[in-house]
C-alpha positions in Angstrom: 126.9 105.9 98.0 129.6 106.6 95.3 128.6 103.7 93.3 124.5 103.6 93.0 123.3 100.0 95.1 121.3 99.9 92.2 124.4 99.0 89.7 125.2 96.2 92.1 121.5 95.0 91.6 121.7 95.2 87.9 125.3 93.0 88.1 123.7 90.3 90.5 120.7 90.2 88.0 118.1 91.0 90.7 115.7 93.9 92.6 115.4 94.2 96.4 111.6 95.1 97.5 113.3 97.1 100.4 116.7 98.8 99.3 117.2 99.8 102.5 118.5 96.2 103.5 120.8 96.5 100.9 122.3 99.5 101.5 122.9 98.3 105.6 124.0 95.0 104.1 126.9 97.2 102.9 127.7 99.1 105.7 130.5 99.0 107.4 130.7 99.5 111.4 133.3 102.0 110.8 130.8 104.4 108.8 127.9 104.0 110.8 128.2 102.3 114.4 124.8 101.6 114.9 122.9 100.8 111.6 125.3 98.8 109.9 125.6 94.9 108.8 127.1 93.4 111.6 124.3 91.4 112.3 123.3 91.0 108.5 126.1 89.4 108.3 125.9 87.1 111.5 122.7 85.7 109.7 124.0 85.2 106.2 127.1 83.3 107.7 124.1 80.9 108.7 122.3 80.8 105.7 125.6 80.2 103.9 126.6 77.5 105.7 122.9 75.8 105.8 122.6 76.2 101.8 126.2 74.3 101.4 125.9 71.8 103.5 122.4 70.7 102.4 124.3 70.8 98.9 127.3 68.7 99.9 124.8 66.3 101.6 122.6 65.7 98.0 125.9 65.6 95.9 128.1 63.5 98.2 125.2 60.9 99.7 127.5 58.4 101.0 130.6 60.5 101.8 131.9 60.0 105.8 130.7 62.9 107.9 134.4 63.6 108.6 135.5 64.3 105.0 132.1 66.4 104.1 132.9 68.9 107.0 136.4 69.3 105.4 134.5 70.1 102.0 132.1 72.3 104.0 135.0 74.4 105.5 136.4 74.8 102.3 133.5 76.4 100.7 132.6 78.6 103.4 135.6 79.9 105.3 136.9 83.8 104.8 139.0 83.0 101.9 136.8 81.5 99.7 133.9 84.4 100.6 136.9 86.4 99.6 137.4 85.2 96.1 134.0 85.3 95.6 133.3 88.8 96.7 136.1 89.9 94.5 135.3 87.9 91.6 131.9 90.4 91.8 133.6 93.2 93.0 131.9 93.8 95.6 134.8 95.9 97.7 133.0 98.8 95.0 130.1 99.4 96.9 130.9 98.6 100.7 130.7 102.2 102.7 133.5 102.1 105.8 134.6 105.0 107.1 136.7 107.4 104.8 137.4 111.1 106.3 139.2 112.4 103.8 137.1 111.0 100.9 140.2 109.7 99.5 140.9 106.5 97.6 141.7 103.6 100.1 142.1 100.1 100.1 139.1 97.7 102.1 140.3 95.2 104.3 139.9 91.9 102.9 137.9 90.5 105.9 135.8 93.3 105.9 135.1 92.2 101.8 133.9 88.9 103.2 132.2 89.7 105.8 130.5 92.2 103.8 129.5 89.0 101.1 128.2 87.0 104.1 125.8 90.3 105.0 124.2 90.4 101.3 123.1 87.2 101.4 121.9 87.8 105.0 119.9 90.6 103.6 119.0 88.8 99.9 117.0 86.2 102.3 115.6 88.9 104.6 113.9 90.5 101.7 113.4 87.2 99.2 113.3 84.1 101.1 115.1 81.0 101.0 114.5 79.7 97.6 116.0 83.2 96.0 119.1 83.2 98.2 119.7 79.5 97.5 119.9 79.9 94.0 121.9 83.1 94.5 124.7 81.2 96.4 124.5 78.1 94.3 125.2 80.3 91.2 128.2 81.9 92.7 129.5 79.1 94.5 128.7 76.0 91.8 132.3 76.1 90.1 134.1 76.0 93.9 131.2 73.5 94.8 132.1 70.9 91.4 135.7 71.2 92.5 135.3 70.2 95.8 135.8 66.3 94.9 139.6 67.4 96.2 138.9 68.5 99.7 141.2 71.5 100.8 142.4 70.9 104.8 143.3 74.4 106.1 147.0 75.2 107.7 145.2 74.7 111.6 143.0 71.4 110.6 146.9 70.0 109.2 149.0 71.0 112.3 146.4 70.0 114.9 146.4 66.6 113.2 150.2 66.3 112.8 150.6 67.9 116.8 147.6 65.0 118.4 149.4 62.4 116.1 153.1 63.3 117.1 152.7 64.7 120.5 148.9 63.6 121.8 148.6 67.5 122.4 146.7 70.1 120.8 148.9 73.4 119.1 148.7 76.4 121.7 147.4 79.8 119.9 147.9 82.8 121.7 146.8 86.4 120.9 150.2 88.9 120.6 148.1 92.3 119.7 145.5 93.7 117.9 146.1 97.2 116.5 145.4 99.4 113.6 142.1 101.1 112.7 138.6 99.7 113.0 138.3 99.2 109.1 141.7 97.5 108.8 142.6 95.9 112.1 146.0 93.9 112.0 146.2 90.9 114.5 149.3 89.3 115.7 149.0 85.0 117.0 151.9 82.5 117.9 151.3 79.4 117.9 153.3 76.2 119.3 153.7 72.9 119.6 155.3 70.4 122.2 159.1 71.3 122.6 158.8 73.6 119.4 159.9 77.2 119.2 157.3 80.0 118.8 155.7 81.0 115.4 154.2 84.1 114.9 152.2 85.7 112.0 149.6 88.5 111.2 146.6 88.4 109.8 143.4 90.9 109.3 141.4 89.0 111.6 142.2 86.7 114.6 141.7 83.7 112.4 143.7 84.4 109.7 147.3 85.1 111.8 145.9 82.4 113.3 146.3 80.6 110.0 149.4 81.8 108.6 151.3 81.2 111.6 149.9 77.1 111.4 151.3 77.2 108.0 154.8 78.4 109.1 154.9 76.2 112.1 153.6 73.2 109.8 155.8 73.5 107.0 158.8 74.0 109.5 158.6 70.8 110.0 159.1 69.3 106.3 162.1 71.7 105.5 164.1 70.0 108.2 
């Protein structure tokens, strides 16, 4: 690696006993197609999402199921693994695929994926009780303001199509092109006797996404 794994240890304030699950934690598919952290990843998504909710559950006791799965997605969708991944700088030590050993720019999705994979691999080599404090340290500000729950562009426009028109908005896929490392996506989505929205996005669920938000806020501009 260009940047030593072991800086990011020293930032993060800990020591792996293997550093080889760090280093595939930060490997992207697009450097190495076999040993990379694809399914690192797969298993901190889980861990992520089982160390929030038990959170949200302790903090908000009495809170409707409905409203703490709103908080949950909050907390643990792309974006906010995003900001947090950046606020660490973590894009400095993920390995994708770079030919020419130039200077290029990570794909934001690949950024949070690559956040979900070191805490996959933080509870591989530490346990539960390490990772848990690990997430709650990094996510306790985004956790305290989660008293005003954030509902995403899709959760808004399937509420406002089912309440309007007793249907469900229709997503379709347009394309997917571009490299491995920075894939662009094209979705449309629509609604009962609306026109077609489309949008991109670096993965499937973010056009998805942005074109919810230009489809939902067509309709307060009217």
């Amino acid at each position: 690696m260009k940047i030593s794994s072991t800086i990011l240890e020293k930032k993060l304030k800990l020591k792996f006993y293997d550093p080889k699950i760090l280093i595939k934690s930060l490997t992207h598919k697009s450097y190495d197609s076999l040993n990379n952290n694809e399914k690192i990843e797969f298993l901190g998504d889980r861990v992520l999402g089982l160390v929030i909710a038990k959170k949200l559950l302790e903090i908000y006791p009495d809170e409707r199921e409905g409203i703490l799965d709103k908080k949950f997605a909050s907390l643990v969708n792309k974006r906010k693994c995003l900001e947090i991944a950046k606020k660490i700088e973590l894009q400095k030590y993920i390995l994708v695929f770079n030919p020419k050993n130039k200077k290029i720019v990570i794909e934001d999705k690949v950024i949070a994926d690559c956040l979900e994979a070191l805490i996959g691999a933080i509870y591989l080599d530490k346990g539960i009780n390490f990772v848990e404090k690990f997430i709650l340290n990094l996510w306790n500000e985004h956790i305290n303001a989660s008293v005003v729950t954030e509902i995403d562009a899709k959760t808004k426009l399937q509420e406002y199509s089912l309440k309007m028109f007793k249907t469900l908005p229709i997503y379709r896929l347009i394309s997917n092109t571009g490299p491995r490392h920075k894939p662009l996506f094209k979705v449309s989505v629509k609604l009962k006797n609306t026109r077609i929205f489309t949008a991109d996005g670096s993965s499937k669920k973010d056009a998805e996404q942005n074109a919810a938000t230009l489809c939902f806020e067509s309709f307060f501009k009217k």
